[in-house]
C-alpha positions in Angstrom: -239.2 222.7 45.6 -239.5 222.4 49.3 -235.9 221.8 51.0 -237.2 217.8 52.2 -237.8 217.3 48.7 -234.3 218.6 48.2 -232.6 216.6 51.0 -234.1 213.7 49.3 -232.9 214.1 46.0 -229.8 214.4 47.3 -229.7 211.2 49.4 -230.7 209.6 46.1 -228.0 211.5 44.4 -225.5 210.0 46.6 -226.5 206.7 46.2 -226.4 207.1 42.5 -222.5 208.5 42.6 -221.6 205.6 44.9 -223.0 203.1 42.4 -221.1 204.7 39.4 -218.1 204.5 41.3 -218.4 200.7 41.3 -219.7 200.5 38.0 -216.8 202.4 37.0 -214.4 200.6 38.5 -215.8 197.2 37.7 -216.2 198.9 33.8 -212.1 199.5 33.7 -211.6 195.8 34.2 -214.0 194.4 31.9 -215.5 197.4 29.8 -213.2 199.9 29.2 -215.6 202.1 27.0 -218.4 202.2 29.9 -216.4 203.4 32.0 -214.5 206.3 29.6 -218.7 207.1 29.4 -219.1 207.3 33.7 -216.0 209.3 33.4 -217.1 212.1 31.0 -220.4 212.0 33.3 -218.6 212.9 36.4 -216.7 215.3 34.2 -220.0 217.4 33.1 -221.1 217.0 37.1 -218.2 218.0 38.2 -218.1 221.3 35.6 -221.9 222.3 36.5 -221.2 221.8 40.3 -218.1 224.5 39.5 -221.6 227.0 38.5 -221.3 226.1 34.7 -223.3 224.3 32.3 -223.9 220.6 32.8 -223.2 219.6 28.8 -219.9 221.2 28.8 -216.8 219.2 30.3 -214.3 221.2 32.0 -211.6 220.2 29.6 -214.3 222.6 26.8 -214.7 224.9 29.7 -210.3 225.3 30.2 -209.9 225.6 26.5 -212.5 228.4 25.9 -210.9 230.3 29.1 -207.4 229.5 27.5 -208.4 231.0 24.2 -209.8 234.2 26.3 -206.0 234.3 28.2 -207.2 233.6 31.6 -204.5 231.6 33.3 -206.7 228.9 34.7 -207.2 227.6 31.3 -203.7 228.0 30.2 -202.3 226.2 33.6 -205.1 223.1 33.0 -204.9 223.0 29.4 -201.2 222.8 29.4 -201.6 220.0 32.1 -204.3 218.1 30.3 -202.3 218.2 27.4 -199.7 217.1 28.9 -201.4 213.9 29.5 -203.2 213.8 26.4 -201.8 216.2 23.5 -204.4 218.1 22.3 -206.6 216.8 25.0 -208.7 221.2 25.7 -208.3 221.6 21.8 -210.7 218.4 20.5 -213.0 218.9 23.7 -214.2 221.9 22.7 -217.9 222.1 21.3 -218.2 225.2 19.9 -216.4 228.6 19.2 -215.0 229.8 22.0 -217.0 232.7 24.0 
């Protein structure tokens, strides 16, 4: 892909995030499920922008690291679930690798 296709795609790209941002906020006033949706899709874009996988959300991605000891996952993890108990353990797909 040529790098003005590129630019393009990312022009469109940021018209796209600016119109979820509204969607979303519009969505926490009148539909809160829509927007807990925009917000798990920022979550996987946000996760594949940090060079992982774009299915996984970082909360999976911090439990899987937490399970393997790395302190990364053990700081968020015990921050998410801080918030939300239990929050790294249920967002996990599959085993942990």
């Amino acid at each position: 892909m040529t790098h003005c296709a590129l630019a393009l795609i990312w022009l469109l790209c940021q018209v796209a995030a600016l119109l979820a941002a509204v969607r979303m906020a519009w969505a926490i006033l009148t539909h809160p499920a829509r927007a807990w949706t925009i917000a798990l899709a920022y979550d996987r874009l946000a996760n594949a922008a940090a060079n992982d996988g774009e299915v996984q959300t970082i909360s999976s991605r911090a439990e899987k690291a937490r399970r393997a000891g790395k302190r990364w996952g053990c700081w968020l993890c015990r921050v998410l679930d801080g918030v939300d108990p239990g929050h790294c353990g249920r967002s996990v797909e599959g085993p942990a690798s």
